[in-house]
N, C-alpha and C positions, 0 to 999 in steps of 0.2 A: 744780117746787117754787117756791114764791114765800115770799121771806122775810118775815116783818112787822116783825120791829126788830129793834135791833142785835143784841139776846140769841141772836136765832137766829142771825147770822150768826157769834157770837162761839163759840155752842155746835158749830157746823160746823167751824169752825178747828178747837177745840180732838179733833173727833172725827178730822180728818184727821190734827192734829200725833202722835193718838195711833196712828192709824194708819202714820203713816213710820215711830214709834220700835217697831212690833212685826213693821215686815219688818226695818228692821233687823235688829233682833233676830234673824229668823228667818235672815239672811242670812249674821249673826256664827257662829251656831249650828253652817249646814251647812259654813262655809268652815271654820273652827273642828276640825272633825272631817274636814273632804277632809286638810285640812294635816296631820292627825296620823295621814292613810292609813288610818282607821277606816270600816269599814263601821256600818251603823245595827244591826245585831247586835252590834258592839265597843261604841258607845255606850251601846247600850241595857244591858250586862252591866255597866258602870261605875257608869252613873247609877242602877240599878235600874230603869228606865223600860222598859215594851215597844219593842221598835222599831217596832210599827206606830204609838204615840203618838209617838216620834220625828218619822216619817213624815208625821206629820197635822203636828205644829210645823214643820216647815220648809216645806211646803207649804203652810200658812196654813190648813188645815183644820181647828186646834183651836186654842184660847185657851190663852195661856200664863199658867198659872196661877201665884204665885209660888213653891209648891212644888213647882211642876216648873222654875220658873227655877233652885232653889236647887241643885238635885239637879246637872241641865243645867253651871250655872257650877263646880262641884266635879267635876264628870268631867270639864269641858274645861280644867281647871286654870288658870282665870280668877276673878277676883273678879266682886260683882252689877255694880259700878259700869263693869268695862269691858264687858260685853255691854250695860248702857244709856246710856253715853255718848252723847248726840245733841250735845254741843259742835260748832259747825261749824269745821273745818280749813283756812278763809279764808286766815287771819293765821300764816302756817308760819313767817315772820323770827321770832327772835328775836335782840333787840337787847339784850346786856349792857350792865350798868352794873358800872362798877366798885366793889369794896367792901376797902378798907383796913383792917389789920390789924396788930399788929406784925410785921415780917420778912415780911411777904407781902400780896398783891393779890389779890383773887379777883374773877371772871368768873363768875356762874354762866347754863352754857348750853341748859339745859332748865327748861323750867315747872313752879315749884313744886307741882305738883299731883298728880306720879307719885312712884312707891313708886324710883325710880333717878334718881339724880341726875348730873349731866356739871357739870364746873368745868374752866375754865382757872385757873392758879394763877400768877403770881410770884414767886419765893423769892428770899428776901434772905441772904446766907452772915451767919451770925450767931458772934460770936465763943464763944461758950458753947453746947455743945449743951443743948437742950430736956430735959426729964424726960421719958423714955416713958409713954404711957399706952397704955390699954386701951377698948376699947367694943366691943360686942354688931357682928357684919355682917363686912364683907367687902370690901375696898378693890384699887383699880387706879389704876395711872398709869402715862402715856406721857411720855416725857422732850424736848419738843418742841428744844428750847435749854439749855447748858450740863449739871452735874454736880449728881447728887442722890445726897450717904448715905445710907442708911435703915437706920437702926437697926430690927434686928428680933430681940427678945429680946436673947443672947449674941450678936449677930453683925452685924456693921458690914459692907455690901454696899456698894459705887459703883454708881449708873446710870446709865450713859453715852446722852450725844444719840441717838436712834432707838431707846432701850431703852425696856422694857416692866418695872413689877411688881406681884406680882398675891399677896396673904397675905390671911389671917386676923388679922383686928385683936383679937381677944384674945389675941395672945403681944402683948407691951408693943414698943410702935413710935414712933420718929420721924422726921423726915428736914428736911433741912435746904439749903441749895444750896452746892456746894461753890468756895471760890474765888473768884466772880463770881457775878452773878444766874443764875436759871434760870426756866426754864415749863415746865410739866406742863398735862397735860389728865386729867383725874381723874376716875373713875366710883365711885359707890358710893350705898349705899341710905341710909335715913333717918338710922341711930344715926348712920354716916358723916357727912351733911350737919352734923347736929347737934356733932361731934364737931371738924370742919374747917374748918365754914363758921362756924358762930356761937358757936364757942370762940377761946379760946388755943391751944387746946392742939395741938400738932404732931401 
């Protein structure tokens, strides 16, 4: 084949680029369901799909249509955006920057771009406990250094260095470092990040 300008060379790329993001896909697909110990009869019952069209998408024998993408991501209990992620995984450091707050310092240790978020945290012992609040999700922290109270609802808990705690952010919660500074390393989803990282509020 001989190219005649750039157009075709350009139109080539982009048939190729389109080509790695649909074995991807196809690759996401099968591992997707080995992992979940489904056979292509378990899939096909979930997504409504035949399993011999299963069969044909992972093999690359049929064109993944986006209604069978849609079908596909909801049986494998995935979103569209992580079965077409092509981001390349080069750059795996993540390098915190710190971000000040009152009575605390946060670290955040994952890329704002997933639905779960990771913080290291600073806590300052503060003479006045916090107002509890409330928000939608589901919160965890690991107690790397010194004491954390955690107010949760009616009940004042310590967690001690190498402790772990893991609630439901809508009974009303605070925590605070008890004595001396502390650090936590803290997991939790969006309302969470919004709630901890770019509030006040405890």
């Amino acid at each position: 084949m001989v190219l005649q300008n750039s157009q075709d060379t350009a139109r080539l790329t982009d048939m190729s680029d389109l080509d790695d993001i649909e074995r991807l896909v196809r690759t996401r697909i099968r591992s997707l369901r080995t992992a979940f110990g489904w056979s292509l009869d378990d899939l096909a019952e979930r997504s409504n799909l035949s399993a011999s069209t299963i069969s044909r998408i992972e093999n690359g024998k049929r064109s993944i249509g986006l209604d069978v993408l849609v079908a596909l991501a909801a049986a494998l209990q995935v979103d569209m955006d992580a079965l077409l992620d092509v981001r390349r995984d080069d750059d795996v450091v993540i390098r915190p920057v710190p971000t000040t707050h009152p009575n605390r310092t946060t670290w955040l240790l994952s890329r704002p771009t997933g639905n779960t978020y990771a913080v290291k945290m600073r806590l300052e012992p503060v003479p006045h406990r916090g107002e509890p609040g409330v928000h939608p999700g589901h919160d965890w922290f690991f107690v790397l250094e010194g004491r954390v109270m955690l107010v949760l609802g009616d009940r004042e808990i310590v967690v001690e260095t190498g402790e772990a705690a893991e609630f439901g952010t809508m009974t009303p919660h605070s925590f605070w470092a008890i004595d001396e500074p502390a650090e936590v390393i803290m997991v939790f989803d969006r309302d969470g990040q919004r709630a901890h990282v770019h509030s006040d509020a405890g």
